[in-house]
PyMOL CGO cylinders between C-alpha atoms (Angstrom):
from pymol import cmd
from pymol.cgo import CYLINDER

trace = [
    CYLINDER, -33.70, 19.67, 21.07, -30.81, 20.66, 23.63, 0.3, 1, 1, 1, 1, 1, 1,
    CYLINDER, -30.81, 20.66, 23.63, -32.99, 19.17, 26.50, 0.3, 1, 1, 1, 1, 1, 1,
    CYLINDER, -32.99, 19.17, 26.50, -33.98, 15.89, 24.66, 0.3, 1, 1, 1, 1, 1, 1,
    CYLINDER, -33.98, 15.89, 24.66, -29.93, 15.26, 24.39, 0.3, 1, 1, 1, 1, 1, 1,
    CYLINDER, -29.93, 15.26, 24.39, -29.52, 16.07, 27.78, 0.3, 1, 1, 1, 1, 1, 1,
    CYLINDER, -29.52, 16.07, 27.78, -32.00, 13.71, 28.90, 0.3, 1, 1, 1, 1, 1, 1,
    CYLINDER, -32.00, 13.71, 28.90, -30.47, 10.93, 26.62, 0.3, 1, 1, 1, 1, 1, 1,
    CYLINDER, -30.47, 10.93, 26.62, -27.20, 11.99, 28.55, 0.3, 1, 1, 1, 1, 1, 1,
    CYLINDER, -27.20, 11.99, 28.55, -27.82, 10.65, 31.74, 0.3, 1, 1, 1, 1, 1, 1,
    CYLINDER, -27.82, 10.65, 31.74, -30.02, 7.36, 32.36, 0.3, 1, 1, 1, 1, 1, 1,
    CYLINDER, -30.02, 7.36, 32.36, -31.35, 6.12, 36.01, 0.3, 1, 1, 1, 1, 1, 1,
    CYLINDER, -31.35, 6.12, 36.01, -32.80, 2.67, 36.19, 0.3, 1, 1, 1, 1, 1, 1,
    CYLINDER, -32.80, 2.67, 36.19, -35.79, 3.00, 34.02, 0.3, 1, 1, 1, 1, 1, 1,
    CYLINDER, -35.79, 3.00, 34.02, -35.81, 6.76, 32.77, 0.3, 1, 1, 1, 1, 1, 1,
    CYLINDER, -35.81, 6.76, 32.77, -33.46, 9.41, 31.87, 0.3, 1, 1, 1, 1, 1, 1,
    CYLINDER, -33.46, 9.41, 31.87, -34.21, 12.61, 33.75, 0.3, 1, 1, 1, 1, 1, 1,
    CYLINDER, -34.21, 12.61, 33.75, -32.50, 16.27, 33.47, 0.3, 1, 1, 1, 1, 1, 1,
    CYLINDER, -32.50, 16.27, 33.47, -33.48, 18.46, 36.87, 0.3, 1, 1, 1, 1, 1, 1,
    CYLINDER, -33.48, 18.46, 36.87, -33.20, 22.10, 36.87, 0.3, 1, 1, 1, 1, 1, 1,
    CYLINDER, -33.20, 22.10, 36.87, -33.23, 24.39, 39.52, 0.3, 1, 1, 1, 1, 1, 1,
    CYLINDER, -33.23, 24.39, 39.52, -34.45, 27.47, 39.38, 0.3, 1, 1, 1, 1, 1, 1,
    CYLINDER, -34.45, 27.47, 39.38, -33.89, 29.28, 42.60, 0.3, 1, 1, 1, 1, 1, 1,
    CYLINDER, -33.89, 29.28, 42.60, -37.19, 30.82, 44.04, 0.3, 1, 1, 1, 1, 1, 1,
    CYLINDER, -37.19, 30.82, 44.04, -39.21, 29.66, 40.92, 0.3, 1, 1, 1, 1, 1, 1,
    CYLINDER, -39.21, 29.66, 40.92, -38.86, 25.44, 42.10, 0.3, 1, 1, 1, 1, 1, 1,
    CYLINDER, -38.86, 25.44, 42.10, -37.52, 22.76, 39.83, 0.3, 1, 1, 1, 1, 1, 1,
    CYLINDER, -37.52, 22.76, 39.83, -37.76, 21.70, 36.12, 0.3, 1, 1, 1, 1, 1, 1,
    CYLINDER, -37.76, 21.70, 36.12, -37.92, 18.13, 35.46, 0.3, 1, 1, 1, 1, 1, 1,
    CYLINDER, -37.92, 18.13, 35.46, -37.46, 16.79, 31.96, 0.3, 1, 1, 1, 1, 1, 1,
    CYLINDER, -37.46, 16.79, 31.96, -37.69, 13.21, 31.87, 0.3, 1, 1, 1, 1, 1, 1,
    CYLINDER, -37.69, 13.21, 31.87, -37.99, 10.22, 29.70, 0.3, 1, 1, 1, 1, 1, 1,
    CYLINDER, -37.99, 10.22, 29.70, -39.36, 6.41, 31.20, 0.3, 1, 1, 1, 1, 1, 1,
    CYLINDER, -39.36, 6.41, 31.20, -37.72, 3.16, 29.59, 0.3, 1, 1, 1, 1, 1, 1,
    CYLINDER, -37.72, 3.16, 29.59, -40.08, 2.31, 26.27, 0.3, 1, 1, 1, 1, 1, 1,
    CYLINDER, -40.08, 2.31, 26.27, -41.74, 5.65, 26.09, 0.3, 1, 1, 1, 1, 1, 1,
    CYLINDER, -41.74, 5.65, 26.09, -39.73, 8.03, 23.47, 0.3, 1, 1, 1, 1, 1, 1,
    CYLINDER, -39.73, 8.03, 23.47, -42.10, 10.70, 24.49, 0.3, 1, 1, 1, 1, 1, 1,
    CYLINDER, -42.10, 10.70, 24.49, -40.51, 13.58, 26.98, 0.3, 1, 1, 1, 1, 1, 1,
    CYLINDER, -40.51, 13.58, 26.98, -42.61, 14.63, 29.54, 0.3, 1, 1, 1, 1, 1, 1,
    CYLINDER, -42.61, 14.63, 29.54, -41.49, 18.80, 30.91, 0.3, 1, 1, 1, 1, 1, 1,
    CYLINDER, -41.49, 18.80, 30.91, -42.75, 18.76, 34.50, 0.3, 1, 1, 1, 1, 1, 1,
    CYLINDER, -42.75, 18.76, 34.50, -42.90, 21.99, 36.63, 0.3, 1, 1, 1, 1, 1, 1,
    CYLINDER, -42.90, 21.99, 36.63, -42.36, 21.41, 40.63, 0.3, 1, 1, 1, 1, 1, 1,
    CYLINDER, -42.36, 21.41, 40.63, -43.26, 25.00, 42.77, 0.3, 1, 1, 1, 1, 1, 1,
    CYLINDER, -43.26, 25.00, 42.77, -40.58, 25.87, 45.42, 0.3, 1, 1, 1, 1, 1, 1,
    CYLINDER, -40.58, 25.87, 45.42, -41.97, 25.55, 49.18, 0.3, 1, 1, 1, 1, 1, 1,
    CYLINDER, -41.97, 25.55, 49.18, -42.46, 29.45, 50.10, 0.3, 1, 1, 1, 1, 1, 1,
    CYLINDER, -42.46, 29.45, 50.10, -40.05, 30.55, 52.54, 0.3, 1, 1, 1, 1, 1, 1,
    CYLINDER, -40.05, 30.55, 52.54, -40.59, 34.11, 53.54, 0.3, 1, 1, 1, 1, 1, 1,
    CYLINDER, -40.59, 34.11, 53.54, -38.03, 36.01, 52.20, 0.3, 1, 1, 1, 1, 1, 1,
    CYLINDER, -38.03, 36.01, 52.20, -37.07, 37.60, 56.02, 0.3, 1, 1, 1, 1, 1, 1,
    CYLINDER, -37.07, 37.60, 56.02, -36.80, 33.76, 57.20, 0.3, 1, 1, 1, 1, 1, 1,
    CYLINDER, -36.80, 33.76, 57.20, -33.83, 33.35, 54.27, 0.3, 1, 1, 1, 1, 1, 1,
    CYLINDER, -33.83, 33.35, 54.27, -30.50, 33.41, 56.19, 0.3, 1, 1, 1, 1, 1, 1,
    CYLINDER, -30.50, 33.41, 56.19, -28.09, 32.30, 53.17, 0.3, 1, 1, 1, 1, 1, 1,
    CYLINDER, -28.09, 32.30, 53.17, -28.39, 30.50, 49.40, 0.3, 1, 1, 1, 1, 1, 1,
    CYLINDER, -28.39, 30.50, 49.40, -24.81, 28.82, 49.95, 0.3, 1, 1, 1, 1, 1, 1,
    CYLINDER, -24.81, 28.82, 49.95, -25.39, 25.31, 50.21, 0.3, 1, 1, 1, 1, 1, 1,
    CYLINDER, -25.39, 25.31, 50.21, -28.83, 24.97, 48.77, 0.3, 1, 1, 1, 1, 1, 1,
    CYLINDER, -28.83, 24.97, 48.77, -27.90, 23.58, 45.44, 0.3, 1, 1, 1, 1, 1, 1,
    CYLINDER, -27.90, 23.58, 45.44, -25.91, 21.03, 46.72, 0.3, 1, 1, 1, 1, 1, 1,
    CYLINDER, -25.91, 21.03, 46.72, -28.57, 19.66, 49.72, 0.3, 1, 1, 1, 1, 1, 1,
    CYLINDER, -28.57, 19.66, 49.72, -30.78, 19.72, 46.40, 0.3, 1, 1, 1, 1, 1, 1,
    CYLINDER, -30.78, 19.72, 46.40, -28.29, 17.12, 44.89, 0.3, 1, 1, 1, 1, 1, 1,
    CYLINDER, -28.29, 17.12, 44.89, -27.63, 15.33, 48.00, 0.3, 1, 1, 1, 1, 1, 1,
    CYLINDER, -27.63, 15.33, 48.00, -31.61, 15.40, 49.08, 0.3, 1, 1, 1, 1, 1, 1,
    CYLINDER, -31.61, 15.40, 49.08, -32.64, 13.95, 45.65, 0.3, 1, 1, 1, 1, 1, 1,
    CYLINDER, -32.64, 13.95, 45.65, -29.69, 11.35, 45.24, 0.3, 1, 1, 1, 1, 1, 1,
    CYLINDER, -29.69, 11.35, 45.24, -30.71, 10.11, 48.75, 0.3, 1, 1, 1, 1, 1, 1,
    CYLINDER, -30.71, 10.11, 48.75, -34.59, 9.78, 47.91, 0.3, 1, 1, 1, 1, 1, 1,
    CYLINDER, -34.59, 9.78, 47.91, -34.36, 8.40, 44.54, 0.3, 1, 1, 1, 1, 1, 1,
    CYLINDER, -34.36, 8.40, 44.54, -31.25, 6.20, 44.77, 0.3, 1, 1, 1, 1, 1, 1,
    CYLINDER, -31.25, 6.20, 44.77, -31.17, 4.74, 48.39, 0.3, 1, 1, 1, 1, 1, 1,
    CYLINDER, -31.17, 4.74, 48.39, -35.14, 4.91, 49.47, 0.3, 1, 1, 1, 1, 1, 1,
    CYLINDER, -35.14, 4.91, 49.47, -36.02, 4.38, 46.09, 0.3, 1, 1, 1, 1, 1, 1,
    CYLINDER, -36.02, 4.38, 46.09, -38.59, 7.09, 45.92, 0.3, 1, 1, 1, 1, 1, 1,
    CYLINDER, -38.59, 7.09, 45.92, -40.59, 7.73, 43.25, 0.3, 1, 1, 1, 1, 1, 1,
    CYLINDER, -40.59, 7.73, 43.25, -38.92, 10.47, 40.68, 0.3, 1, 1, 1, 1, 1, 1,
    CYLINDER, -38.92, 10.47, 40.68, -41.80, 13.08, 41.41, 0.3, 1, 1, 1, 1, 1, 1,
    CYLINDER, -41.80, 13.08, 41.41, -41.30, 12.21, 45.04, 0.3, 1, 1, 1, 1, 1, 1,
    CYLINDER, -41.30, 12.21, 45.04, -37.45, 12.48, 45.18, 0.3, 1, 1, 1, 1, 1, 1,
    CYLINDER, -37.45, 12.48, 45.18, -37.78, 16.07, 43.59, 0.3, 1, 1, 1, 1, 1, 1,
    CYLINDER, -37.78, 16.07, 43.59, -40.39, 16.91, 46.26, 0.3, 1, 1, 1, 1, 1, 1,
    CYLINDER, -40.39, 16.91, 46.26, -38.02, 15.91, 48.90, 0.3, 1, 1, 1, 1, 1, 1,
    CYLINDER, -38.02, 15.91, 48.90, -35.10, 17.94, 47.81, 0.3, 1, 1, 1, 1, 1, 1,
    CYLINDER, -35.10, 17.94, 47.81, -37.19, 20.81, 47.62, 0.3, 1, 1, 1, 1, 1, 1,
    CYLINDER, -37.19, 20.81, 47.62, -38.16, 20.53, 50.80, 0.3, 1, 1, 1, 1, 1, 1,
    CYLINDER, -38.16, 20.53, 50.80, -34.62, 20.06, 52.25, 0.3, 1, 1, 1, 1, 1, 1,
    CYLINDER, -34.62, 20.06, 52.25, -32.90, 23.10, 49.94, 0.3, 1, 1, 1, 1, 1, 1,
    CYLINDER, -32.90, 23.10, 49.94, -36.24, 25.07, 51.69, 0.3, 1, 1, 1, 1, 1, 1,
    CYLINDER, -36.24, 25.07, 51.69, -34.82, 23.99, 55.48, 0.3, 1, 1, 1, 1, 1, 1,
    CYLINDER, -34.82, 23.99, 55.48, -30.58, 24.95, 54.11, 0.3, 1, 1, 1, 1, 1, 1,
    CYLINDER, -30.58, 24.95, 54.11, -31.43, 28.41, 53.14, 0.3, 1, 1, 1, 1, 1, 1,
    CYLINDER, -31.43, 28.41, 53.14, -33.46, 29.09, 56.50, 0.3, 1, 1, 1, 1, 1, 1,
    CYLINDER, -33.46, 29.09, 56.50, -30.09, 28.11, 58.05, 0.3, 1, 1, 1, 1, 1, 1,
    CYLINDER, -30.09, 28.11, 58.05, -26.89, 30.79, 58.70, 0.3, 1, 1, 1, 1, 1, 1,
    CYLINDER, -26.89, 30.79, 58.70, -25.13, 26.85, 57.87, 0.3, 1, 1, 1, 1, 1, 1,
    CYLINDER, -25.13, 26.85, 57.87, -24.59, 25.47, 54.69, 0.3, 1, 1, 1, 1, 1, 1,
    CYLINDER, -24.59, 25.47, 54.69, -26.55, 22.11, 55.85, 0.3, 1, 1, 1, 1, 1, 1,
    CYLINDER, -26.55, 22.11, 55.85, -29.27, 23.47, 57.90, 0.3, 1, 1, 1, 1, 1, 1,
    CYLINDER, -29.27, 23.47, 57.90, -29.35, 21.59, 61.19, 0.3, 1, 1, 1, 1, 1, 1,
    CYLINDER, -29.35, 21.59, 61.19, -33.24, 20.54, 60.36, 0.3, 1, 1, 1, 1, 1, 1,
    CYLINDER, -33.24, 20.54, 60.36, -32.48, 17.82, 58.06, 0.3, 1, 1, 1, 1, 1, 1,
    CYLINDER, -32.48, 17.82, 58.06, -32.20, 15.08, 59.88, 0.3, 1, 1, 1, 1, 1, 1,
    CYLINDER, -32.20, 15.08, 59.88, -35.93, 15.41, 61.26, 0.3, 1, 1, 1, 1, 1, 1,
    CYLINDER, -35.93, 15.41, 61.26, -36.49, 15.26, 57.41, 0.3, 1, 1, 1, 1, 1, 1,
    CYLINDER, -36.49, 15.26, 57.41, -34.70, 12.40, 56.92, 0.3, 1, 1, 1, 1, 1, 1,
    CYLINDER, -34.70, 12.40, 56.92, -36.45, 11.01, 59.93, 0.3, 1, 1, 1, 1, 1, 1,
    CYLINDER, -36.45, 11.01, 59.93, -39.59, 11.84, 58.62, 0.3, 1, 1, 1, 1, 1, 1,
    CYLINDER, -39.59, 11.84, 58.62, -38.48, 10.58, 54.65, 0.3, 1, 1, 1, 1, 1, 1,
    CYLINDER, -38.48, 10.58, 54.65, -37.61, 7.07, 56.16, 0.3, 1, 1, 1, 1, 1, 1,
    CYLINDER, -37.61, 7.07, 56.16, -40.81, 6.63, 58.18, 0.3, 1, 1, 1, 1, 1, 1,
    CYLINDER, -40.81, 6.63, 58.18, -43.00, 7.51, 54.97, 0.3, 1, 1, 1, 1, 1, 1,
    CYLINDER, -43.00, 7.51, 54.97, -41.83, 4.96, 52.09, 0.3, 1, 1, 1, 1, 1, 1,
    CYLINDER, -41.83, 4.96, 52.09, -42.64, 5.51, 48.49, 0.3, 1, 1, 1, 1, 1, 1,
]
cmd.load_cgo(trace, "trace")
């Protein structure tokens, strides 16, 4: 019940969506598209990182945030692909000793040349 009300919280073009990150575990997506009052729970896996390659966690939530805003809102990804894409970039932040790994502009590079 808590997560249906969050997802009726927040609405993006043509579905509400609550994310939540889970660290090492990857991404729950709870989401709800325009004239569908079914919720759909969708588990995303986290890329593996080997635990000796992680340098620091600080930053990772919030090149997450940025990573998915960027995807969904201004290349107008695809909500499965927009989650996909932040977990790839919070994967490149907490292989860096930086709190914005210097790697993510190749992803962006690589984001721009590949459209939805």
């Amino acid at each position: 019940k808590i997560l249906q009300e969050m997802v009726q919280l927040g609405e993006f073009s043509n579905e509400k969506a609550v994310l939540v990150t889970l660290g090492a575990d990857g991404v729950l997506c709870t989401y709800m598209r325009y004239g569908d009052n079914s919720i759909t729970v969708k588990h995303f896996n986290a890329n593996y990182v080997d635990p000796e390659a992680v340098k620091s966690v600080t930053g990772a939530g919030d090149t997450f945030a940025g990573a998915f805003t960027w995807a969904r809102v201004i290349e107008q990804k695809s909500l499965e692909s927009s989650v996909e894409f932040a977990i790839s970039a919070a994967a490149l932040t907490i292989q860096s000793e930086q709190a914005v790994s210097s790697s993510l502009p190749s992803l962006l590079q690589d984001a721009t040349t590949d459209r939805p």
